[in-house]
C-alpha positions in Angstrom: 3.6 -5.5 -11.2 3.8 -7.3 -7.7 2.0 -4.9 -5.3 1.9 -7.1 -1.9 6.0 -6.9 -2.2 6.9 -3.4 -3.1 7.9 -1.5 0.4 9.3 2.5 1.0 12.9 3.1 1.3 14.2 2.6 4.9 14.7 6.0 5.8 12.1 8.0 6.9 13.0 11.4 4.7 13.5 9.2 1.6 10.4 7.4 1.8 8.1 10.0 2.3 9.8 11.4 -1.0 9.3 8.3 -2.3 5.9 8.0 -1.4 4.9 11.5 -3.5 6.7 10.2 -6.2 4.7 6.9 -6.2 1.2 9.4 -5.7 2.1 11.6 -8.6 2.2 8.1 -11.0 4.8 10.1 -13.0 5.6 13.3 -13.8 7.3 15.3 -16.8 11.0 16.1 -16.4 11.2 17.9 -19.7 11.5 21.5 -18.6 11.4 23.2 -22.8 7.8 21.8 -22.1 7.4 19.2 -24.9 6.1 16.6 -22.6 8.5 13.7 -24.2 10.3 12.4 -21.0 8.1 10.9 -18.2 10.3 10.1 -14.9 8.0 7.6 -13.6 8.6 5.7 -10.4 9.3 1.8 -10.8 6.1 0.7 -9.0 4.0 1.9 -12.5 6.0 0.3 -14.9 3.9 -2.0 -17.0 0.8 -1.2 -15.2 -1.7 -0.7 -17.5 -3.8 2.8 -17.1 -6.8 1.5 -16.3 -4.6 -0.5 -13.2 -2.9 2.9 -12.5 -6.1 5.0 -12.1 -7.7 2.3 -9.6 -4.2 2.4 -7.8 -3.3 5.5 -7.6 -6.8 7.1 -6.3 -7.0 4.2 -3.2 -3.4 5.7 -2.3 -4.4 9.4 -3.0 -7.6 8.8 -0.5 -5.3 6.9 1.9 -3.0 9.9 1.8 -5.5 12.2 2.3 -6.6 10.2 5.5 -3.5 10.4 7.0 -3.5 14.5 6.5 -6.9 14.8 7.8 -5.9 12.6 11.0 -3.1 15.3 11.3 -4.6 18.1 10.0 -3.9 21.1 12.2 -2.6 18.7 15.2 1.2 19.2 16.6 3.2 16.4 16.2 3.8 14.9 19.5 4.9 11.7 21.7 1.0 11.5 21.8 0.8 11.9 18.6 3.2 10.9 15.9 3.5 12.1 12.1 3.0 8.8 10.1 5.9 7.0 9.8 7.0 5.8 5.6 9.7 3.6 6.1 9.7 0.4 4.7 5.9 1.0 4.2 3.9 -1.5 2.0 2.6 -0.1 -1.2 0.1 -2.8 -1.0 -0.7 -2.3 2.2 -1.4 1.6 2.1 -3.6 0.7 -1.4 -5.4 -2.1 0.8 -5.9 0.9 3.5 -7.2 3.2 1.6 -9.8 0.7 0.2 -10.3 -0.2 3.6 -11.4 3.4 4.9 -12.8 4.5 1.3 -15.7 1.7 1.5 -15.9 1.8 5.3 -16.0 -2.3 4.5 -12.8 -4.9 5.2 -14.6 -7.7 3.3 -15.5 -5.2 0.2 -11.2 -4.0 0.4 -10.6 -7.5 0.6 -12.5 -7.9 -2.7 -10.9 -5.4 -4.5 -7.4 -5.9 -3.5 -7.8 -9.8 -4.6 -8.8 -8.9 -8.4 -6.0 -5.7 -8.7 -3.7 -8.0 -7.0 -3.8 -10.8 -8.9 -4.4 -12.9 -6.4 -5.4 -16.4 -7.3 -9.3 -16.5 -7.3 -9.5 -20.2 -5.4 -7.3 -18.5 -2.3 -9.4 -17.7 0.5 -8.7 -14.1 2.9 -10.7 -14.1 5.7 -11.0 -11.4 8.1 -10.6 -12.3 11.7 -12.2 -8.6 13.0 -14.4 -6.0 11.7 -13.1 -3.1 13.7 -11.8 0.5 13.3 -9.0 0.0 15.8 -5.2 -1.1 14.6 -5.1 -4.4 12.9 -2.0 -7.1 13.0 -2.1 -8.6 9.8 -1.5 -12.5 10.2 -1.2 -15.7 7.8 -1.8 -19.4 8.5 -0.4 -22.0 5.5 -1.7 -25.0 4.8 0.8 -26.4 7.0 -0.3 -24.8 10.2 2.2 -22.3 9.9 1.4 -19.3 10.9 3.1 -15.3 10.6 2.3 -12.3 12.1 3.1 -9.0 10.8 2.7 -7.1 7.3 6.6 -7.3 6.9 7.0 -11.1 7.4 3.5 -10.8 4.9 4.9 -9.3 2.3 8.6 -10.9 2.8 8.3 -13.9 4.4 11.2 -16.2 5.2 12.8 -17.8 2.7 11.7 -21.6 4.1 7.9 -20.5 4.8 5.7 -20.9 1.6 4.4 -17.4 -0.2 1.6 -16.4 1.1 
């Protein structure tokens, strides 16, 4: 399964459901009790366990970030509940990581191998920071994007990144 290209559903309500679907990595709908039907959410399909368990608990400690940051704080202009839409999957696992090993190069480690990404690519980061990053890209070709959207669905003429 492709995790740099699976985003939330566009609308905020919908995607935060979505997003507890995605952290419960799927869930009995059989009511009698017998355990035989498993509604799980698309993302898991053909992941193996072992790629589920690594998953799902970087997104479980990215989730539970995100409560602690808001934990007990009014939602305000000044401070804004966090915001699902469109959100990449990858991008929340690669988060989690991020915060979980308090280390950009180790998250960049990890998500390369779960990722599949091919081991001669090179990710460099460009800052080791705790502030908001803007995720970027340049090709081979000098071309360069800006932006975890245009990352994870970039236009049709640029290369895949």
């Amino acid at each position: 399964r492709d995790l740099r290209g699976f985003s939330t559903e566009k609308i905020s309500r919908m995607a935060r459901e979505e997003w507890l679907d995605i952290l419960d990595g799927g869930r009995s709908n059989d009511l009698a009790g017998s355990g035989d039907e498993i509604n799980e959410h698309p993302l898991w399909e053909g992941v193996s366990a072992p790629y589920r368990s690594i998953i799902r608990s970087f997104l479980v400690h990215f989730n539970n970030q995100l409560l602690l940051q808001h934990n007990g704080v009014r939602q305000s202009s000044g401070n804004p509940s966090f915001d699902w839409t469109g959100g990449s999957v990858g991008n929340f696992f690669f988060a989690g990581a991020r915060t979980f090993f308090g280390s950009l190069p180790a998250a960049i480690f990890l998500f390369s191998k779960v990722a599949g990404i091919p081991s001669g690519s090179r990710v460099l980061p460009a800052v080791l920071t705790e502030e908001r990053l803007v995720l970027g890209a340049i090709f081979k070709d000098d071309t360069r994007i800006r932006g975890q959207y245009q990352i994870s669905h970039p236009h049709p003429r640029l290369p895949p990144a």
